[in-house]
C-alpha positions as CSV (number, residue, x, y, z in Angstrom):
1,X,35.3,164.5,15.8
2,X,33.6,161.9,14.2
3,X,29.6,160.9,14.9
4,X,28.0,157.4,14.8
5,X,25.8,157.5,12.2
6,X,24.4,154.1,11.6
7,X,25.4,150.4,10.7
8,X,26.1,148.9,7.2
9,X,23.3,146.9,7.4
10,X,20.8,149.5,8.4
11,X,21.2,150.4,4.9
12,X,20.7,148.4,1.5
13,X,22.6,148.7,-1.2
14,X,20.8,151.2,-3.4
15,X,18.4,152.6,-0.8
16,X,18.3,155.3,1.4
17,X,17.0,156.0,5.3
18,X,16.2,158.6,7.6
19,X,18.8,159.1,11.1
20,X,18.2,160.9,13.8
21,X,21.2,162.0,15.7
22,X,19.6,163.9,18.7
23,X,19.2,167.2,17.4
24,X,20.2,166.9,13.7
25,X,18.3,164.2,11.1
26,X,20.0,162.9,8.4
27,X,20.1,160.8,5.0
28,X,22.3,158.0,4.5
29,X,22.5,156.5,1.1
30,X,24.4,153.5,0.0
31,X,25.6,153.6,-3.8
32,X,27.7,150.4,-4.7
33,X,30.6,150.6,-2.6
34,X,29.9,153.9,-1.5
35,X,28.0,155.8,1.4
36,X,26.7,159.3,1.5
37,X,25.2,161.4,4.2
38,X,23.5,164.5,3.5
39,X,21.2,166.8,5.2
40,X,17.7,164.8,5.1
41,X,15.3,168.2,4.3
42,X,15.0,169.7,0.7
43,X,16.5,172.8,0.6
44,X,13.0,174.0,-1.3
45,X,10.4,173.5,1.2
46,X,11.9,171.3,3.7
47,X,10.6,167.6,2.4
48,X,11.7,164.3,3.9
49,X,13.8,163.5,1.1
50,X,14.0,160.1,2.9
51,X,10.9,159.5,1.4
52,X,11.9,160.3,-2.0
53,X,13.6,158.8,-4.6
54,X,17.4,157.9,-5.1
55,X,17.9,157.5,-8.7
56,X,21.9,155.8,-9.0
57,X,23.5,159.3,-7.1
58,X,21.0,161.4,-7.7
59,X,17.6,162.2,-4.9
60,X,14.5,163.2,-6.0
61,X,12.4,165.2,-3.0
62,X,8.5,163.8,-2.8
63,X,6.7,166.9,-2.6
64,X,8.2,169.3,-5.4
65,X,10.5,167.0,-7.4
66,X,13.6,169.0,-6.7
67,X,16.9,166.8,-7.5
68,X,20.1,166.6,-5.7
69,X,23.0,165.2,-6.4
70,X,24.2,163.1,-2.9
71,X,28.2,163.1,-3.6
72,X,28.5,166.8,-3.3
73,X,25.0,168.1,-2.6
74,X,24.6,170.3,-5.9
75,X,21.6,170.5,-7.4
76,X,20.4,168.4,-10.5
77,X,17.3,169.9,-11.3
78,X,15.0,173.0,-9.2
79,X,11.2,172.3,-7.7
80,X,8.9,171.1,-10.6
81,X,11.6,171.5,-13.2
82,X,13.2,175.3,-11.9
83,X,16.8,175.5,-13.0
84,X,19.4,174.5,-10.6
85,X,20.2,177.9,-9.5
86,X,16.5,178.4,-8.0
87,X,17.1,176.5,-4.3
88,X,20.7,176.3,-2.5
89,X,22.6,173.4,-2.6
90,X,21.8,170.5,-0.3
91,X,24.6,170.1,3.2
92,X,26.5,166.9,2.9
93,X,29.4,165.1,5.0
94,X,32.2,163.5,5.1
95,X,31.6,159.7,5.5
96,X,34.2,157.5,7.2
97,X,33.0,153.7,7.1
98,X,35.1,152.0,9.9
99,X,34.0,148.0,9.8
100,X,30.3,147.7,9.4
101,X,29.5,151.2,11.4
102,X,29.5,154.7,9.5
103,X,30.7,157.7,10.8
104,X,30.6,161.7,9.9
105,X,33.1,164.2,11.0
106,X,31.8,166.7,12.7
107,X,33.6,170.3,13.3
């Protein structure tokens, strides 16, 4: 099933924003050509990575500096410079752009 995210134009090339979907928030980022959605709370502590950094594919969360990568969700870099392995991987989604309006599939 796929989900109405947002439009192409809600979101800048190289800049990120915060969705709600009724229940569920989310993080859109546009790289390029390319659009990702991901879960929108750090896996660490629960920041807004929305208000963090996106660094080419990369997120950075505000409050710990944890780093994710927003293609697959995998993490860069752990809180304040942990390795990887210390916080679990970060939920993304499939993206299906369909004109100017994005879309996630949704089991």
């Amino acid at each position: 099933m796929l989900v109405r995210v947002c439009s192409l134009k809600e979101v800048p090339e190289g800049e990120m924003i915060r969705v709600d979907l009724g229940g569920k928030e989310v993080l859109v980022a546009r790289v390029g050509e390319r659009v990702y959605v991901t879960d929108v709370w750090c896996t660490h502590e629960e920041g807004d990575l929305s208000l963090g950094l996106l660094e080419g594919d990369v997120v950075r969360c505000p409050l710990h500096g944890a780093r994710f990568r927003i293609a697959d969700g995998s993490v860069v870099e752990g809180p304040e410079g942990e390795p990887p392995e210390a916080i679990p991987s970060l939920k993304t989604y499939r993206v299906k752009v369909l004109g100017d309006e994005v879309y996630i599939e949704e089991e």
